[in-house]
C-alpha positions as CSV (number, residue, x, y, z in Angstrom):
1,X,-11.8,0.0,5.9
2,X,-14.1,2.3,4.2
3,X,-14.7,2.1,0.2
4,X,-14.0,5.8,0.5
5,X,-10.4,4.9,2.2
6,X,-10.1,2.0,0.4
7,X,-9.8,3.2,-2.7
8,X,-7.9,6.3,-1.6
9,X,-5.0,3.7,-0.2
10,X,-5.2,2.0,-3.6
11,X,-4.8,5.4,-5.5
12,X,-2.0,6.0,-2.8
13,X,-0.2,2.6,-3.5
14,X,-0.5,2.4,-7.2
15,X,1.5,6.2,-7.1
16,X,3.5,4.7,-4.9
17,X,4.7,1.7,-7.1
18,X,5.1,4.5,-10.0
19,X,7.3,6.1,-8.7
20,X,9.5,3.4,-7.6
21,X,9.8,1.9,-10.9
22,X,10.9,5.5,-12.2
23,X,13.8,5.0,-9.5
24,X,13.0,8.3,-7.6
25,X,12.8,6.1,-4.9
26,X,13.5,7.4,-1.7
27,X,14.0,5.8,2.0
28,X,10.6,7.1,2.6
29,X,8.7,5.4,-0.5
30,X,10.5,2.5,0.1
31,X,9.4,2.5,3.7
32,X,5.6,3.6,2.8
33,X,5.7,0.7,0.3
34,X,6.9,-1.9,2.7
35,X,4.3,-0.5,5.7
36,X,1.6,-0.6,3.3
37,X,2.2,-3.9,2.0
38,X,2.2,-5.6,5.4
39,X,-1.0,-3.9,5.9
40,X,-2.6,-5.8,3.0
41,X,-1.1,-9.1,4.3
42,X,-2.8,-8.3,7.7
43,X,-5.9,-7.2,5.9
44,X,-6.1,-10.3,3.8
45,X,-5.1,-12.6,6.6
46,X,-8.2,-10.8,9.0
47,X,-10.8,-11.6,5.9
48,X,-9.2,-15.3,5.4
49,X,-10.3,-15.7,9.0
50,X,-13.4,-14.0,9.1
C-alpha cells in the first residue's frame, strides 16, 4: 500500500470503530469492520514473511 492509502484506510477504520462504539452500527459497518480487519491480518502476515 501507498502512505497516501495507508493512512486514508487508517482514517477510514478509526471512523469506523467510532461509530461502532456509539452503537449506530449497522450490518454494513460491521461487515466493513470485519473485511478490513482480515486485511490487516493478511497485511501483517505478508510483512512477517517478507
Amino acid at each position: 500500500m501507498t502512505g497516501i492509502n495507508k493512512s486514508a484506510w487508517v482514517y477510514k477504520r478509526q471512523k469506523l470503530e467510532v461509530l461502532a462504539k456509539k452503537r449506530v452500527t449497522s450490518i454494513e459497518v460491521l461487515q466493513e469492520l470485519k473485511f478490513m480487519k482480515r486485511i490487516d491480518a493478511i497485511e501483517s502476515k505478508n510483512k512477517s514473511t517478507k
